[in-house]
N, C-alpha and C positions, 0 to 999 in steps of 0.2 A: 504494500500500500504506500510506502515509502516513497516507492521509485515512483509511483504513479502520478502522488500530492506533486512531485518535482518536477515529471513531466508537465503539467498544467501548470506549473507556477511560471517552467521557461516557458512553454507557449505564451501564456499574458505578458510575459517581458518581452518576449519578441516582438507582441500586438504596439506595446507601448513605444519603445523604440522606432519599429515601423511607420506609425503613425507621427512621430514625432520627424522624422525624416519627410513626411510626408509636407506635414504644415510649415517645415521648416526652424520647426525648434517650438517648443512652449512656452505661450505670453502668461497661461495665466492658471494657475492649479483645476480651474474646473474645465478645462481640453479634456482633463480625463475619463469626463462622462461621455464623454463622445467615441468612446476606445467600443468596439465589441466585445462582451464577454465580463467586461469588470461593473460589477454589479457594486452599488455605495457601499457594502460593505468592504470591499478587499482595497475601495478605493479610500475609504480612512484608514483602513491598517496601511497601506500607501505615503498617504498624506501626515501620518504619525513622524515616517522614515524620509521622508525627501519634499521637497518644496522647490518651486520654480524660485530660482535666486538670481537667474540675469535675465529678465524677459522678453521675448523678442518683441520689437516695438511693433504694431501695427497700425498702418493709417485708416481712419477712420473713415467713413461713408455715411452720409446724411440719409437716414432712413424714409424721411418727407422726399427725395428725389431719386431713391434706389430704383434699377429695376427689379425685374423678377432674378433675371439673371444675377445680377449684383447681391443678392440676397443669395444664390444657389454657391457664390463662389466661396462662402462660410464652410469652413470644415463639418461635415458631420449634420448640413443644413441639406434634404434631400430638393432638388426641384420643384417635384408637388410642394410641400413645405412651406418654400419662399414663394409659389405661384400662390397659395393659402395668404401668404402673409399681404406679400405685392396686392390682389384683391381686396384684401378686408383694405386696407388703405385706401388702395385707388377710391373705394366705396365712400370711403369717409373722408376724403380730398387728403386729410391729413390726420397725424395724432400727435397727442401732446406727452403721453408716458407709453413706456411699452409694457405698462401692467395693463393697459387696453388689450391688447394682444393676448395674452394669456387666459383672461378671463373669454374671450369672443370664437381663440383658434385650439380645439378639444386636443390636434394632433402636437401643441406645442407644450411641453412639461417645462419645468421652471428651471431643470440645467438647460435645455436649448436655448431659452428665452436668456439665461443667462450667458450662454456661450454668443448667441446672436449683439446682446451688449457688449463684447468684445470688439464687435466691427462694425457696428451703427452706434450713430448719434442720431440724436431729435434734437431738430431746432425748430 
């Protein structure tokens, strides 16, 4: 059982690595919900042992002028997703918080909506 617990543990490091190669480095501890496979718990035994300590900077994107596309370039943001998000906007010309979003779009959970605050602004 030993070897087994190990084998899974390198899998999810390899996820983690991988995906960090992916985005080009991690800006900000909650990337991590965005990993396949690591469920909040293994990601606070995680966050116990390591923390984003030099973060890669990321330029930010005005959410009131994003397209669909612009929304889908979000790590871990699928297409549908940001066409979900892009729409409720379009719909409402504009929004002023992105706790609108959360409450309106069922498929967004509060780490997406968090990760998506990572590369939008509301102005």
């Amino acid at each position: 059982q030993l070897q087994e617990v190990r084998g899974i543990g390198e899998a999810l490091s390899r996820r983690i690595v991988a995906y960090r190669t992916i985005i080009g480095g991690f800006s900000n501890n909650v990337q991590l919900y965005s990993i396949w496979g690591l469920d909040e718990e293994v990601i606070h035994r995680i966050l116990n042992l390591f923390t984003v300590k030099t973060p890669k900077e990321i330029i930010k994107i005005n959410f009131n002028t994003a397209s669909a596309s612009d929304i889908a370039t979000i790590p871990g943001i699928s297409f549908d997703l940001a066409k979900q998000i892009w729409e409720f906007r379009k719909l409402h010309e504009r929004i002023d918080s992105f706790s609108e979003l959360e409450k309106k779009i069922e498929e967004l959970s509060q780490s997406k909506l968090q990760l998506i605050q990572l590369y939008l602004f509301i102005e």
